[in-house]
PyMOL Python script that loads the backbone (N, CA, C, O; Angstrom):
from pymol import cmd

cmd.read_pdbstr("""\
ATOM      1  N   UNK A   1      41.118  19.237 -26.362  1.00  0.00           N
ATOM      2  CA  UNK A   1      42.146  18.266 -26.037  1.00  0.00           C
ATOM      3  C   UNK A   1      42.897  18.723 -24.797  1.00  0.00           C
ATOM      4  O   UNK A   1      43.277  19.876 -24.590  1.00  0.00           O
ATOM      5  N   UNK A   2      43.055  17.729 -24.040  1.00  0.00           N
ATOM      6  CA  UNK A   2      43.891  18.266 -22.485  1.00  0.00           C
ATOM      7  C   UNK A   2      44.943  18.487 -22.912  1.00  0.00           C
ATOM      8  O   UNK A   2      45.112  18.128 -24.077  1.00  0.00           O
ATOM      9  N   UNK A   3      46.005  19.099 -22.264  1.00  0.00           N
ATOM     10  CA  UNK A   3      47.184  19.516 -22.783  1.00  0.00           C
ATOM     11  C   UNK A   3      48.157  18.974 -21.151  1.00  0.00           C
ATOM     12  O   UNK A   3      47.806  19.239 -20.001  1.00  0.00           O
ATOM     13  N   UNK A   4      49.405  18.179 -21.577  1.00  0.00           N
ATOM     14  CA  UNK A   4      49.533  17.402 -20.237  1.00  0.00           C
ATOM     15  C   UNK A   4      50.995  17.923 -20.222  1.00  0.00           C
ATOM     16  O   UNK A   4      51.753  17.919 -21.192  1.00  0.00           O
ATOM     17  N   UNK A   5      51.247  18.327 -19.096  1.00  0.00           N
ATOM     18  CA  UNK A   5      52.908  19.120 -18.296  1.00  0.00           C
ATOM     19  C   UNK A   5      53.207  17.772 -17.760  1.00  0.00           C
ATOM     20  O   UNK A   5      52.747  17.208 -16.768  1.00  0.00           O
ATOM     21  N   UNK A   6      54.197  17.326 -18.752  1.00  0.00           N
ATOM     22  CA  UNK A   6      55.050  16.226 -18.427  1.00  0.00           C
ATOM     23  C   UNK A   6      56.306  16.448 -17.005  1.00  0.00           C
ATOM     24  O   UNK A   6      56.875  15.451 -16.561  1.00  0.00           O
ATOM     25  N   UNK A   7      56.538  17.578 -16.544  1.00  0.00           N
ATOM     26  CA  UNK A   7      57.102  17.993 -15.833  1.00  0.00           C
ATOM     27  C   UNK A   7      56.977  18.481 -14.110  1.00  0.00           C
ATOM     28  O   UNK A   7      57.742  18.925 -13.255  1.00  0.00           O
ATOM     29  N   UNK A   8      55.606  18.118 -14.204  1.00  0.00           N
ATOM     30  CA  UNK A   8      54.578  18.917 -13.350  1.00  0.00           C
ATOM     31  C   UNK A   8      55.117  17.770 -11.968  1.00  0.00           C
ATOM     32  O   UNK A   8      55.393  16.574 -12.060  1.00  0.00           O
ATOM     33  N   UNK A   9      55.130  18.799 -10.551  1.00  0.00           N
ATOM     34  CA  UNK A   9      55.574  17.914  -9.553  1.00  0.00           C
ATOM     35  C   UNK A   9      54.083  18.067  -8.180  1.00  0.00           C
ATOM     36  O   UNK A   9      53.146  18.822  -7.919  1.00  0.00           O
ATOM     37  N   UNK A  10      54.633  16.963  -7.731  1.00  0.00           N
ATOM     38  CA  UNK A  10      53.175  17.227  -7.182  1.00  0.00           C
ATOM     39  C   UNK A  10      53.796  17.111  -5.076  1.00  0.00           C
ATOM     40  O   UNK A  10      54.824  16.704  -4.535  1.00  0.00           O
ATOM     41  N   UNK A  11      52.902  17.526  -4.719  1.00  0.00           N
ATOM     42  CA  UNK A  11      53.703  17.601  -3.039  1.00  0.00           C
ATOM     43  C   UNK A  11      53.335  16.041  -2.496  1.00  0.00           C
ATOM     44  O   UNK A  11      52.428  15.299  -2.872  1.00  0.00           O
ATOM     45  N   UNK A  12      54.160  15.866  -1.685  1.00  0.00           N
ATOM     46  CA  UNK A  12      54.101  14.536  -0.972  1.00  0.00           C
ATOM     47  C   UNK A  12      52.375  14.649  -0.293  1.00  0.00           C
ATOM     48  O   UNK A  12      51.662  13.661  -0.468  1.00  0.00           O
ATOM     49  N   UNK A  13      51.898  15.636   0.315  1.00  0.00           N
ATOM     50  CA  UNK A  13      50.653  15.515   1.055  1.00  0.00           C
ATOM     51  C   UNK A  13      49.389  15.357  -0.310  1.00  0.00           C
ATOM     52  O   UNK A  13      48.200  15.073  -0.168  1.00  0.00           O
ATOM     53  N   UNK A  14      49.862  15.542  -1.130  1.00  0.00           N
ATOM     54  CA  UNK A  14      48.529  15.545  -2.450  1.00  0.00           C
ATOM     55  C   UNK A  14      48.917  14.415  -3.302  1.00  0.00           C
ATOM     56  O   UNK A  14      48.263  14.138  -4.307  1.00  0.00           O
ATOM     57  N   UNK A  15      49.948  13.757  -2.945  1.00  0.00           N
ATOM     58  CA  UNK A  15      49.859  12.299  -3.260  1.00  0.00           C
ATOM     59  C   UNK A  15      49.368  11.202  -2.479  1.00  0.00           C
ATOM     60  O   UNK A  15      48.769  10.211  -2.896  1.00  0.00           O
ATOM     61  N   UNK A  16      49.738  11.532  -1.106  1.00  0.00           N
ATOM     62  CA  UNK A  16      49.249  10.559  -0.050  1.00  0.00           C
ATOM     63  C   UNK A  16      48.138  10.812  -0.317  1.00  0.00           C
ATOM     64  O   UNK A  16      47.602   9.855  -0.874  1.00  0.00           O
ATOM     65  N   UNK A  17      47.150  12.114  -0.128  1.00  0.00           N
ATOM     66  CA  UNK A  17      45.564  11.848  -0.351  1.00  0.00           C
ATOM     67  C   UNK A  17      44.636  11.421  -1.553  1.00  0.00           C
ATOM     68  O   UNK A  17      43.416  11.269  -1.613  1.00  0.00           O
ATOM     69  N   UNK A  18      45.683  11.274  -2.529  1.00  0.00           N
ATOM     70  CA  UNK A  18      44.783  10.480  -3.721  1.00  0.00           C
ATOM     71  C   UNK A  18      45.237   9.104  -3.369  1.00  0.00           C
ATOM     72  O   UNK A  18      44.403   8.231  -3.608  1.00  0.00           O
ATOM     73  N   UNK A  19      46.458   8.681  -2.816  1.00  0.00           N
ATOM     74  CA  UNK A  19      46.861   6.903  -2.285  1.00  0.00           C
ATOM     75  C   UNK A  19      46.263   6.648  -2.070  1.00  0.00           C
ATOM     76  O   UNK A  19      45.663   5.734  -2.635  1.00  0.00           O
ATOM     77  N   UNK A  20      45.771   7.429  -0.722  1.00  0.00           N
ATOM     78  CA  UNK A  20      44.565   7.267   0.541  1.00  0.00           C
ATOM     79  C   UNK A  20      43.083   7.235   0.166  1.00  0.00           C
ATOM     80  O   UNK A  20      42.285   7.273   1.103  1.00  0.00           O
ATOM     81  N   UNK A  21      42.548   7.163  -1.246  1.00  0.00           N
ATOM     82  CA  UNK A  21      42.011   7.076  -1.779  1.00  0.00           C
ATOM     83  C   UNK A  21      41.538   5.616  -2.352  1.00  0.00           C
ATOM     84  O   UNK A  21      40.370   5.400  -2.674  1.00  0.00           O
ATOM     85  N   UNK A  22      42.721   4.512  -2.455  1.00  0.00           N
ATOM     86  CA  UNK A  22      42.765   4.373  -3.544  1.00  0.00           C
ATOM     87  C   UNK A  22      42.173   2.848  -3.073  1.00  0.00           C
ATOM     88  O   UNK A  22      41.481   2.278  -3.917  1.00  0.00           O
ATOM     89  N   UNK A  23      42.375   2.225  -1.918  1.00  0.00           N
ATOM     90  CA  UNK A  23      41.830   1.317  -0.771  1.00  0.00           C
ATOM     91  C   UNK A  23      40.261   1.417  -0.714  1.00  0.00           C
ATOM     92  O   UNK A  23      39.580   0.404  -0.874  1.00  0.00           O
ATOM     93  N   UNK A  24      39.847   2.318  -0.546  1.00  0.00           N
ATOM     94  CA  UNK A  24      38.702   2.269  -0.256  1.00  0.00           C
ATOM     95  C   UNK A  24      37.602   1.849  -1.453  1.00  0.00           C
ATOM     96  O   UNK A  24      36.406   1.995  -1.204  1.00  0.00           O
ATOM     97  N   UNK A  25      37.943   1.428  -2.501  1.00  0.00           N
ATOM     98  CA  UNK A  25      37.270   0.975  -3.769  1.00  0.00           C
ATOM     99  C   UNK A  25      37.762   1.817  -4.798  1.00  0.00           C
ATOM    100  O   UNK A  25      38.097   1.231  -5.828  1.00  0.00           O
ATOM    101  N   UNK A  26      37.892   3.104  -4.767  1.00  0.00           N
ATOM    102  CA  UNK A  26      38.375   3.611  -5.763  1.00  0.00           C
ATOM    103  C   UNK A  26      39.292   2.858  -7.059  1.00  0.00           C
ATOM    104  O   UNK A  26      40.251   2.109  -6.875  1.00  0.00           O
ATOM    105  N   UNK A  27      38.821   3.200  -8.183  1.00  0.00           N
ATOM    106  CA  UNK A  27      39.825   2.484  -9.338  1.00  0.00           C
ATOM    107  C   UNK A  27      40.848   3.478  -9.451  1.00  0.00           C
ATOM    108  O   UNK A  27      40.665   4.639  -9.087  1.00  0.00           O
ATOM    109  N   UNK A  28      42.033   3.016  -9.995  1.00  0.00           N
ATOM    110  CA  UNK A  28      43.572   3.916 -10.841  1.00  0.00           C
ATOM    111  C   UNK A  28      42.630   4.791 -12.037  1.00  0.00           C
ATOM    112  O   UNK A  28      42.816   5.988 -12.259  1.00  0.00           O
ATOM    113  N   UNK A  29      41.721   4.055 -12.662  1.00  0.00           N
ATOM    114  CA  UNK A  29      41.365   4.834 -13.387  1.00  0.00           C
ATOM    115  C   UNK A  29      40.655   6.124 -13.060  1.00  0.00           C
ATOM    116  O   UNK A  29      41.083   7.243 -13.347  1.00  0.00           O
ATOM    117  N   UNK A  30      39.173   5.772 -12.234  1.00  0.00           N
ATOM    118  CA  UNK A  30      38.561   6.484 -11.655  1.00  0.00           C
ATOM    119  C   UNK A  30      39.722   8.227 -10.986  1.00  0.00           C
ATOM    120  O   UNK A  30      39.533   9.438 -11.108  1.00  0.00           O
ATOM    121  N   UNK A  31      41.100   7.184 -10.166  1.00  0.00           N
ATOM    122  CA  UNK A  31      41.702   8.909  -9.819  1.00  0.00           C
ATOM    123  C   UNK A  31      42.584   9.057 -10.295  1.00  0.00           C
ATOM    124  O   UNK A  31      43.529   9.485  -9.633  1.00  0.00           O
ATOM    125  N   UNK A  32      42.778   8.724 -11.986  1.00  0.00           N
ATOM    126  CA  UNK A  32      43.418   9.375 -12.695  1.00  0.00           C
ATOM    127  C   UNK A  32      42.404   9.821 -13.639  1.00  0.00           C
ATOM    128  O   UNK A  32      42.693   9.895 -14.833  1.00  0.00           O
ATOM    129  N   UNK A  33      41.254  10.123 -13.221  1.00  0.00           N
ATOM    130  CA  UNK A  33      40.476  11.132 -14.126  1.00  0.00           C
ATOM    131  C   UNK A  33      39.946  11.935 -13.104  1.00  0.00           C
ATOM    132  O   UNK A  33      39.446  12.965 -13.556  1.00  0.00           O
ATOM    133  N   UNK A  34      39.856  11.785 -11.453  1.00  0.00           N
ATOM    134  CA  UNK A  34      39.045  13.426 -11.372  1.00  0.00           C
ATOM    135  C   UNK A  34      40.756  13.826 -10.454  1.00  0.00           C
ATOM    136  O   UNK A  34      40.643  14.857  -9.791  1.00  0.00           O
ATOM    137  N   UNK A  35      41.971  13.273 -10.375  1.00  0.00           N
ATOM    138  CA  UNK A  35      43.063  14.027 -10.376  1.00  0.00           C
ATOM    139  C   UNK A  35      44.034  14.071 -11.074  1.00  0.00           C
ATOM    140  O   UNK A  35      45.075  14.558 -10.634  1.00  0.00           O
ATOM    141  N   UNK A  36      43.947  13.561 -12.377  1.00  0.00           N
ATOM    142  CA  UNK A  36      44.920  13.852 -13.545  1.00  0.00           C
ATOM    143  C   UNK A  36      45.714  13.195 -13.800  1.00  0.00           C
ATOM    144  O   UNK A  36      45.572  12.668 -14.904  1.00  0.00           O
ATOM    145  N   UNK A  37      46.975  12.814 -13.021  1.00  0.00           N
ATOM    146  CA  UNK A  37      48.287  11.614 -13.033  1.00  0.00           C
ATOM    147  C   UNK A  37      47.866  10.475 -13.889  1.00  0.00           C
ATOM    148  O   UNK A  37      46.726  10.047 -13.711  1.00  0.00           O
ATOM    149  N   UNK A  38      48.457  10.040 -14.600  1.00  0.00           N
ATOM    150  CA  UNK A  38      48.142   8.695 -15.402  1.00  0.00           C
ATOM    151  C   UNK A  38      48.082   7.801 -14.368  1.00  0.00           C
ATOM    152  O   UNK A  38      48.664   7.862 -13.285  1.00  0.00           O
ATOM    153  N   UNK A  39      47.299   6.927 -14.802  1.00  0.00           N
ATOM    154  CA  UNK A  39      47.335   5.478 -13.980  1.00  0.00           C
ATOM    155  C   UNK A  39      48.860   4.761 -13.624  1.00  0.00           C
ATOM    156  O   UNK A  39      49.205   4.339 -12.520  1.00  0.00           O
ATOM    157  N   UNK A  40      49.395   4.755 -14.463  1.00  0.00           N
ATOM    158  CA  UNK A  40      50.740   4.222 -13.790  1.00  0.00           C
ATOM    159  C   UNK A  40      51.862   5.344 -13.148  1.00  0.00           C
ATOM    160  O   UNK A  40      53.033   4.998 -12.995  1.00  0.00           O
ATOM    161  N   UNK A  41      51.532   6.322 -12.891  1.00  0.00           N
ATOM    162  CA  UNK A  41      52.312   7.270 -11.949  1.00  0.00           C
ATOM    163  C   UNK A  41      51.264   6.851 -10.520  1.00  0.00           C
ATOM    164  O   UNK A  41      51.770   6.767  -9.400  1.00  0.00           O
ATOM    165  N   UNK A  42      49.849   6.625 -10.742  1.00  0.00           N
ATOM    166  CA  UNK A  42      49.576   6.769  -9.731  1.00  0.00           C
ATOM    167  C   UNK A  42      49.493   5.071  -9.572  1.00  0.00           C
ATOM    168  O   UNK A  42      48.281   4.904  -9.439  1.00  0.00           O
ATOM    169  N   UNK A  43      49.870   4.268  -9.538  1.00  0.00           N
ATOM    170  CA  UNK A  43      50.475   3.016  -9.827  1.00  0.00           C
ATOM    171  C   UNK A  43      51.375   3.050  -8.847  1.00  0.00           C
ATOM    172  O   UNK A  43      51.156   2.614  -7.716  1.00  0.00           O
ATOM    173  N   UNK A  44      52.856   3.775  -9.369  1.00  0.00           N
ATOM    174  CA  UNK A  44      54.301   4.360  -8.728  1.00  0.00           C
ATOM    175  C   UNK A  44      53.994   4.764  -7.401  1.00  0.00           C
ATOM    176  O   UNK A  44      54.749   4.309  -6.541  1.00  0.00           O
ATOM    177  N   UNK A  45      52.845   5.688  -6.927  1.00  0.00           N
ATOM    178  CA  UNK A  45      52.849   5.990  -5.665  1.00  0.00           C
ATOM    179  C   UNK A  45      52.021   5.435  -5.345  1.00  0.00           C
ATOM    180  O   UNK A  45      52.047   5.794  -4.168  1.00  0.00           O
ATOM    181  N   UNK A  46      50.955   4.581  -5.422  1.00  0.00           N
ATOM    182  CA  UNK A  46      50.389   3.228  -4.582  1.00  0.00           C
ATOM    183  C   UNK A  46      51.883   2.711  -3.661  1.00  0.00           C
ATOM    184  O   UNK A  46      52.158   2.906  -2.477  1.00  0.00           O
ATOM    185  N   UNK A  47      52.596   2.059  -4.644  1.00  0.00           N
ATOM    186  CA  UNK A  47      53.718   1.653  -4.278  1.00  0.00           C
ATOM    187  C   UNK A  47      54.658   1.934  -3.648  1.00  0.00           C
ATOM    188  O   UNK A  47      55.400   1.056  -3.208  1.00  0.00           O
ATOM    189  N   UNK A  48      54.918   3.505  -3.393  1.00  0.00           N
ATOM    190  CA  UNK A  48      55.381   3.988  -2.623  1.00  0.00           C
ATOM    191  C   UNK A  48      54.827   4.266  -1.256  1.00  0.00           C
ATOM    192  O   UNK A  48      55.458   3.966  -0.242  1.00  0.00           O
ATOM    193  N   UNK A  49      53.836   4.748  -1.233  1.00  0.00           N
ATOM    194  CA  UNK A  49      53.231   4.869   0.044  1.00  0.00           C
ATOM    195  C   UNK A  49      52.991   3.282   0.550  1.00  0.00           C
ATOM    196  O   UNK A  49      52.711   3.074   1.731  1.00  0.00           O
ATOM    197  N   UNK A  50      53.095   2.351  -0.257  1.00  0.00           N
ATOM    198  CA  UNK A  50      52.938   0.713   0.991  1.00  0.00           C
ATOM    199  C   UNK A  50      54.342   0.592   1.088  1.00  0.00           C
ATOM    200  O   UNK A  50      54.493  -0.319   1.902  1.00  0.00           O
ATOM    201  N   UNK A  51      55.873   1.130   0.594  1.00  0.00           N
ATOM    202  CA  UNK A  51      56.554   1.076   1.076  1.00  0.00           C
ATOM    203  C   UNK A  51      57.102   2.573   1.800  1.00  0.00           C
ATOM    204  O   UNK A  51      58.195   3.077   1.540  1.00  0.00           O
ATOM    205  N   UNK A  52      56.305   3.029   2.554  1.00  0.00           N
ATOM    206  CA  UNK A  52      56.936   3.931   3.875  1.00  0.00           C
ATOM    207  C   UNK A  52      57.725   5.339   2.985  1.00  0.00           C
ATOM    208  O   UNK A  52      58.577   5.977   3.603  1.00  0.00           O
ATOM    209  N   UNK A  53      57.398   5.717   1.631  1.00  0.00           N
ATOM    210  CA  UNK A  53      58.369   6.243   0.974  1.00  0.00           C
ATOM    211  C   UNK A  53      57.584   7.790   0.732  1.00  0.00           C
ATOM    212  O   UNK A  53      58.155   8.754   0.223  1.00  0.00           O
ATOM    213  N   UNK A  54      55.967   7.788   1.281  1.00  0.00           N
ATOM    214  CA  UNK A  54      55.321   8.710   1.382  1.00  0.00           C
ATOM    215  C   UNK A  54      54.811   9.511   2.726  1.00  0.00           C
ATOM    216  O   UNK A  54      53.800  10.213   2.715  1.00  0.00           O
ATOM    217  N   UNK A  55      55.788   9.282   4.094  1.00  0.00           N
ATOM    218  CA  UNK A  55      55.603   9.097   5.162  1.00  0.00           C
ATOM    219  C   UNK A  55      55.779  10.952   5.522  1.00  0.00           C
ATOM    220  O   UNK A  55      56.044  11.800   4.670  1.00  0.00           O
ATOM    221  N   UNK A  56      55.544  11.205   6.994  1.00  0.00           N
ATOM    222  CA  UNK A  56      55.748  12.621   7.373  1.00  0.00           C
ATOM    223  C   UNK A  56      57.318  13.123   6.592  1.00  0.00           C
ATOM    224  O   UNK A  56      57.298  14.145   5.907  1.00  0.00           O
ATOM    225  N   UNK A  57      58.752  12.268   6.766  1.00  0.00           N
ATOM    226  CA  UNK A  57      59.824  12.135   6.805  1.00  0.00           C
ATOM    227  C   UNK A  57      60.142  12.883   5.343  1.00  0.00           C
ATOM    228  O   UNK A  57      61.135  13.532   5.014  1.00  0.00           O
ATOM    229  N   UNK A  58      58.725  12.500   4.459  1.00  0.00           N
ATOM    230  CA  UNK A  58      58.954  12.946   3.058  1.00  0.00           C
ATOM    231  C   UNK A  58      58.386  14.078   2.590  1.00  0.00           C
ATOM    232  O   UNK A  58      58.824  14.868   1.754  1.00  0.00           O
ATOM    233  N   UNK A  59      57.061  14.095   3.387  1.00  0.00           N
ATOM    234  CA  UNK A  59      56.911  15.282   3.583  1.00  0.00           C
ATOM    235  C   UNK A  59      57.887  16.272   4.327  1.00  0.00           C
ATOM    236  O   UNK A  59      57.648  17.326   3.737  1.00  0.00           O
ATOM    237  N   UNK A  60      58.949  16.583   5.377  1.00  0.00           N
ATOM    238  CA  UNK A  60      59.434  17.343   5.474  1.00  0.00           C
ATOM    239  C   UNK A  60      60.480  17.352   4.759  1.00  0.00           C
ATOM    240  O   UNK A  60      61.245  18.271   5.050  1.00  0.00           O
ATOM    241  N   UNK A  61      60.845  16.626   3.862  1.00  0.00           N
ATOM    242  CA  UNK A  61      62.236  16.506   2.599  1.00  0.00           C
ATOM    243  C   UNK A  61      61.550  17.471   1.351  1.00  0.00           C
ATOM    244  O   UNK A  61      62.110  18.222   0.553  1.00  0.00           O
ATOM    245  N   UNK A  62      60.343  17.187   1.497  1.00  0.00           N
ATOM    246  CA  UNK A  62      59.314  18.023   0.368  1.00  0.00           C
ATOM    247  C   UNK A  62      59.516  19.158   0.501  1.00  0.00           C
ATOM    248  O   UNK A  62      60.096  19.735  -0.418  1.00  0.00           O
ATOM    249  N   UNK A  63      59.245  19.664   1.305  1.00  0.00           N
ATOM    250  CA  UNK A  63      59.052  21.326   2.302  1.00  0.00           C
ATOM    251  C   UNK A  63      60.326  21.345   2.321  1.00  0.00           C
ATOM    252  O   UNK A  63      60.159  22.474   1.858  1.00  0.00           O
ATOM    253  N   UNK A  64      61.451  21.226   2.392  1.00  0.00           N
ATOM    254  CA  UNK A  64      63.147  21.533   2.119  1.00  0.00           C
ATOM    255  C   UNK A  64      63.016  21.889   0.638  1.00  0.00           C
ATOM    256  O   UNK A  64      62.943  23.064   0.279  1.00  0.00           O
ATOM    257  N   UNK A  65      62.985  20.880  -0.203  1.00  0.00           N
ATOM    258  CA  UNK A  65      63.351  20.971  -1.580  1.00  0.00           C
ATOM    259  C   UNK A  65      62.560  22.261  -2.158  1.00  0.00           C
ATOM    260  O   UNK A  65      62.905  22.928  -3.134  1.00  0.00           O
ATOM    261  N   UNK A  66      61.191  22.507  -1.175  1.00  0.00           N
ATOM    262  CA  UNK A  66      60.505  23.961  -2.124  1.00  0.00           C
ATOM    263  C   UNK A  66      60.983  25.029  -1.254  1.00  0.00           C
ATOM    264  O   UNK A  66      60.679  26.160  -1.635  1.00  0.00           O
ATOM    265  N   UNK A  67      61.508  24.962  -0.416  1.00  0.00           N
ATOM    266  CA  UNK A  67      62.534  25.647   0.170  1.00  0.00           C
ATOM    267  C   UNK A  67      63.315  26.493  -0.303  1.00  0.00           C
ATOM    268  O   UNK A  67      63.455  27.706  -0.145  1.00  0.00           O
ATOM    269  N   UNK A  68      64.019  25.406  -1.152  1.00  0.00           N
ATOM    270  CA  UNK A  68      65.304  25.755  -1.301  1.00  0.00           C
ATOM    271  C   UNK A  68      65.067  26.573  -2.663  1.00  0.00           C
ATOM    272  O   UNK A  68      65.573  27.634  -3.028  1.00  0.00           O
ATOM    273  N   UNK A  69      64.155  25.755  -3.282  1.00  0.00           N
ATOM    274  CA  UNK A  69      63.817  25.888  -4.980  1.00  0.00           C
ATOM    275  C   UNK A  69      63.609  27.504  -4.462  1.00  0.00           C
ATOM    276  O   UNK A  69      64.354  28.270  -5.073  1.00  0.00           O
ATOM    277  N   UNK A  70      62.827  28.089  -3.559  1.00  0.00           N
ATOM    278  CA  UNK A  70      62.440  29.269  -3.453  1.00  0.00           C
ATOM    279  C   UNK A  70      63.518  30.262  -3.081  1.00  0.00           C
ATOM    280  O   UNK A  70      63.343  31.456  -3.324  1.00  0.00           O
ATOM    281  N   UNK A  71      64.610  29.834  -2.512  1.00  0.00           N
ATOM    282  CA  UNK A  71      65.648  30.486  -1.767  1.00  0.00           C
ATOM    283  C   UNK A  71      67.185  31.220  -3.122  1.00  0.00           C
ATOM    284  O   UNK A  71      67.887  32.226  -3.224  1.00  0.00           O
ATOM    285  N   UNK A  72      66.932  29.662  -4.001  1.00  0.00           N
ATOM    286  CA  UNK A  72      67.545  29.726  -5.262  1.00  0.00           C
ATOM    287  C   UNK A  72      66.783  30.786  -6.246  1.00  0.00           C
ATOM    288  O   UNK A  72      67.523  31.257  -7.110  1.00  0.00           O
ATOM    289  N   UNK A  73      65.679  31.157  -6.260  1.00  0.00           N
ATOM    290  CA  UNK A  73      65.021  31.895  -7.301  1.00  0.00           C
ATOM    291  C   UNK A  73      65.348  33.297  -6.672  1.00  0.00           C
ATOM    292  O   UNK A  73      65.850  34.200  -7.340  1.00  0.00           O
ATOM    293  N   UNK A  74      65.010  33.425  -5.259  1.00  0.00           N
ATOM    294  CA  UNK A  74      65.279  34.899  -4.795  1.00  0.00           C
ATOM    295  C   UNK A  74      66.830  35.663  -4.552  1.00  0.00           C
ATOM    296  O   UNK A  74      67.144  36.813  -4.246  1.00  0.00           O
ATOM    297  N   UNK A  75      67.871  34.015  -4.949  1.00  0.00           N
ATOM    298  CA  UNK A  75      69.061  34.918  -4.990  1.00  0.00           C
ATOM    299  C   UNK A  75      69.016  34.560  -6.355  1.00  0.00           C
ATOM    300  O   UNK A  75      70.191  34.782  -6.650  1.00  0.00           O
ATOM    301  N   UNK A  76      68.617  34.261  -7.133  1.00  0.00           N
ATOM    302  CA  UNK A  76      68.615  35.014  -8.734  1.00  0.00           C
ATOM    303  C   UNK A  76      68.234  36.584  -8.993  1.00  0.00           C
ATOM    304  O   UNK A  76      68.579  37.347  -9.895  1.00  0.00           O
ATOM    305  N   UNK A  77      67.394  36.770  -7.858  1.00  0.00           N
ATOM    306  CA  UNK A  77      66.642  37.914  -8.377  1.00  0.00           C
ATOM    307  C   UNK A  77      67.827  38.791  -7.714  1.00  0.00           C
ATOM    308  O   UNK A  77      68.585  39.560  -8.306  1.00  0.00           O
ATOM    309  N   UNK A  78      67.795  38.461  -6.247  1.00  0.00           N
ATOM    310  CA  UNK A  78      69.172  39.825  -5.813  1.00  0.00           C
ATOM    311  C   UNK A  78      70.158  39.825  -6.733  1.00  0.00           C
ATOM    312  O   UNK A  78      70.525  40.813  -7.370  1.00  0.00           O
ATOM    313  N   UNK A  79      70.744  38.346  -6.838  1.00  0.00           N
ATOM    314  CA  UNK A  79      72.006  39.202  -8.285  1.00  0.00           C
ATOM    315  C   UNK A  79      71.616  39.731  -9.743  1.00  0.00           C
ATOM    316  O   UNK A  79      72.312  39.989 -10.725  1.00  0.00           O
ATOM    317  N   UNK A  80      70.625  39.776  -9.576  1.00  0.00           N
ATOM    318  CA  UNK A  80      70.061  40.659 -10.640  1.00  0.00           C
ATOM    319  C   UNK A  80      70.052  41.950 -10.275  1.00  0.00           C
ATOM    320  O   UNK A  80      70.817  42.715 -10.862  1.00  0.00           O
ATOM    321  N   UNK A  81      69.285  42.387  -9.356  1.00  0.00           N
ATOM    322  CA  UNK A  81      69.232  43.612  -8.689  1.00  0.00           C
ATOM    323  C   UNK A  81      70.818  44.260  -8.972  1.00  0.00           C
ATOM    324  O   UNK A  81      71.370  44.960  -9.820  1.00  0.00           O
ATOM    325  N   UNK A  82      71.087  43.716  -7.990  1.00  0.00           N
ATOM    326  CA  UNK A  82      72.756  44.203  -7.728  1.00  0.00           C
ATOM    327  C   UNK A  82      73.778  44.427  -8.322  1.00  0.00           C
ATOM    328  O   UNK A  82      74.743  45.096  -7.950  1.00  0.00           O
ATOM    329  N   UNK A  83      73.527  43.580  -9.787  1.00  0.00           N
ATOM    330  CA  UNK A  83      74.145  43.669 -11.035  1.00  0.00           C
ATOM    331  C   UNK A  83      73.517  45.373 -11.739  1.00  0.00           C
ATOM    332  O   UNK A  83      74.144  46.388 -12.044  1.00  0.00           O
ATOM    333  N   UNK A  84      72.071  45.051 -11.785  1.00  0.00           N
ATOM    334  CA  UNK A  84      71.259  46.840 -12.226  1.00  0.00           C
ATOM    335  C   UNK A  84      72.033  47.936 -11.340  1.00  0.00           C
ATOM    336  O   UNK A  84      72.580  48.963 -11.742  1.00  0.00           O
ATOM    337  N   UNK A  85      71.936  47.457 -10.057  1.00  0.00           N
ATOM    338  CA  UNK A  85      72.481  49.135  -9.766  1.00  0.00           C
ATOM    339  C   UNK A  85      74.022  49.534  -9.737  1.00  0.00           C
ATOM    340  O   UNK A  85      74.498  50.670  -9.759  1.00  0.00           O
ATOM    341  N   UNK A  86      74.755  48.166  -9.674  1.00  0.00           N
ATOM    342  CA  UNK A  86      75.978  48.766 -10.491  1.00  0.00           C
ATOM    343  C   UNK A  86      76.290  49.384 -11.868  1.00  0.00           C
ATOM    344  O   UNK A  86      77.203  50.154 -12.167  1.00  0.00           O
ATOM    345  N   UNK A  87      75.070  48.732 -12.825  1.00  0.00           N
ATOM    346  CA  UNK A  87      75.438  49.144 -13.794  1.00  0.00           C
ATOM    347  C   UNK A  87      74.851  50.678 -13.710  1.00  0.00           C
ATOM    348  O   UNK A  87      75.286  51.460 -14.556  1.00  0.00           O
ATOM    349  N   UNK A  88      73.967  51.131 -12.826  1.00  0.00           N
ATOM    350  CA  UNK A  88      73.074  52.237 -13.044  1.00  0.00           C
ATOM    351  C   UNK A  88      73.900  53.234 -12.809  1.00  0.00           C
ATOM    352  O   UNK A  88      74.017  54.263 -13.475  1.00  0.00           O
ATOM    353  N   UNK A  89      74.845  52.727 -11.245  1.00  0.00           N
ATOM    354  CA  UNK A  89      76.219  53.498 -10.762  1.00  0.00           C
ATOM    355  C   UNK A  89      77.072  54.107 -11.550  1.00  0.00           C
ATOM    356  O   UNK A  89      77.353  55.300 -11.666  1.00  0.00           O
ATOM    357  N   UNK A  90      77.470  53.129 -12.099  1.00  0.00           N
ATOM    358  CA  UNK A  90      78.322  53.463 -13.576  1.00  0.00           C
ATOM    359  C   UNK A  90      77.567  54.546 -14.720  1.00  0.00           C
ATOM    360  O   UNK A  90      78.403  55.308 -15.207  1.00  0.00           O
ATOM    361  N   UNK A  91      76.945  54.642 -14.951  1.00  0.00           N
ATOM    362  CA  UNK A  91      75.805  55.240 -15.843  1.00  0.00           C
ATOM    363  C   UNK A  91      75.587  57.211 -14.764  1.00  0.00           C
ATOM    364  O   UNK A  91      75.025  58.292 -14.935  1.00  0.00           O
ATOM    365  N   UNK A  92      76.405  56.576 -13.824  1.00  0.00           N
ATOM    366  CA  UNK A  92      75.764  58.238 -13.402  1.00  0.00           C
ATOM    367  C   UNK A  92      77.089  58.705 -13.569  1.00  0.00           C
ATOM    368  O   UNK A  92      77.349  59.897 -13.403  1.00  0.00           O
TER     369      UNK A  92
END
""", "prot")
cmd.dss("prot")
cmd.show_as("cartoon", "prot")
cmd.util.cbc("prot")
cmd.orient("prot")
């Protein structure tokens, strides 16, 4: 049984190329079985990409947001750090 990550995000450039797909005869069904997304997510971004909403513009809003997501995880980790060696400080 597939096991499905309801949560799972996908990048603006790997949506446009299953869109870009989807014109040329391809069925919703057909690429929601050899790329996963249910038919009506990939429904949602048909629709988006004929309205301009999958454009370069979103791609570089994309590349910000994993950006940032990445920028937020690595100052988790320094105040982690920094929290250890005070406490280690203390400890000597």
């Amino acid at each position: 049984m597939k096991t499905v990550d309801r949560h799972r995000s996908h990048s603006i450039a790997f949506k446009r190329q299953v869109v870009q797909e989807y014109p040329s005869g391809e069925t919703l069904l057909g690429l929601a079985k050899r790329h996963d997304p249910s038919r009506n997510l990939l429904r949602v971004w048909v629709q988006k990409y004929e309205a301009g909403a999958l454009d370069d513009d979103a791609a570089a809003a994309d590349t910000i947001q994993a950006y940032e997501a990445r920028i937020a995880t690595l100052e988790r980790l320094v105040g982690r750090q920094a929290f250890e060696l005070e406490f280690l400080k203390g400890a000597l």
